[in-house]
C-alpha positions in Angstrom: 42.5 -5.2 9.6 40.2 -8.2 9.0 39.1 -7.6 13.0 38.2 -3.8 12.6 36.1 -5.2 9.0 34.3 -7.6 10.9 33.6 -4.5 13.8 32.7 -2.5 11.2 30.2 -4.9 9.9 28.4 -6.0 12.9 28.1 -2.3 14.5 25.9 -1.4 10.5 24.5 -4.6 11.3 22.9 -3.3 15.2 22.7 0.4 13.0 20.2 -1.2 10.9 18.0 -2.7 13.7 17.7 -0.1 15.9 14.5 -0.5 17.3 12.8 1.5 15.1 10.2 -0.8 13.8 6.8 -0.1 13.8 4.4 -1.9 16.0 2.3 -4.3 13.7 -0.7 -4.7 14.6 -3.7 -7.6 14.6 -6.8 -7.1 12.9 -8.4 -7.9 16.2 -6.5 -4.9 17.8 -7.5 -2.7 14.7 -10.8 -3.2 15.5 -10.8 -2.5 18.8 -9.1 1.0 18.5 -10.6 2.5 15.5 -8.5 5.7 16.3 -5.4 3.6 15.5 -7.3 2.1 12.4 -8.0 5.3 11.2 -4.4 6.9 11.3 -2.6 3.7 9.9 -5.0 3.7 7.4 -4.4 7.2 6.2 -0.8 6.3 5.9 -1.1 3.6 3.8 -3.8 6.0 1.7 -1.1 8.4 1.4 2.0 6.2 0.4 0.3 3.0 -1.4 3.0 2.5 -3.7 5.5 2.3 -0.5 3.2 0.9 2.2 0.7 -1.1 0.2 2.2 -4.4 1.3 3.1 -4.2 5.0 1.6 -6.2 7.6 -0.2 -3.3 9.0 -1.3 -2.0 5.6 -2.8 -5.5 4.8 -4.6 -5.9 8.7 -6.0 -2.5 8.3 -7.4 -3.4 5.3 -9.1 -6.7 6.9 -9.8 -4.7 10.2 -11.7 -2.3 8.0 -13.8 -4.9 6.3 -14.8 -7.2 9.2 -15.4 -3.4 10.9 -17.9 -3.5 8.3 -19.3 -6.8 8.4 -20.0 -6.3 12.7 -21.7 -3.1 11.9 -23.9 -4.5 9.1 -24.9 -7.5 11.6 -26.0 -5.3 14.0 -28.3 -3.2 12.4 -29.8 -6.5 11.5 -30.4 -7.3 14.6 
């Protein structure tokens, strides 16, 4: 009994890591792929209450602004 408890456990244990896991992204690669950007940013519009503090929420947030800052610079220049 205790060896089919401690099966049971470890086989919800792989269930629940699965591989499912979203890539997270850097703000560097955010930048770099604005299509990406754009669609992780929409779903973290649409579900803030859920999303709002995920890696990738909070590096498309900062991808977003230093986005900004380059584009600013260069029409400085």
């Amino acid at each position: 009994m205790k060896k089919l408890l401690i099966a049971t456990v470890a086989c919800l244990g792989l269930a629940a890591c699965n591989g499912n896991e979203e890539k997270v992204y850097t703000v560097d690669e955010l930048v770099n792929d604005p299509a990406t950007l754009e669609r992780i940013y929409k779903e973290c519009g649409n579900d803030p209450g859920r999303l709002s503090e995920t890696p990738n929420c909070k590096n498309v947030a900062q991808a977003r602004w230093k986005s900004r800052l380059n584009n600013m610079s260069k029409s400085l220049q």
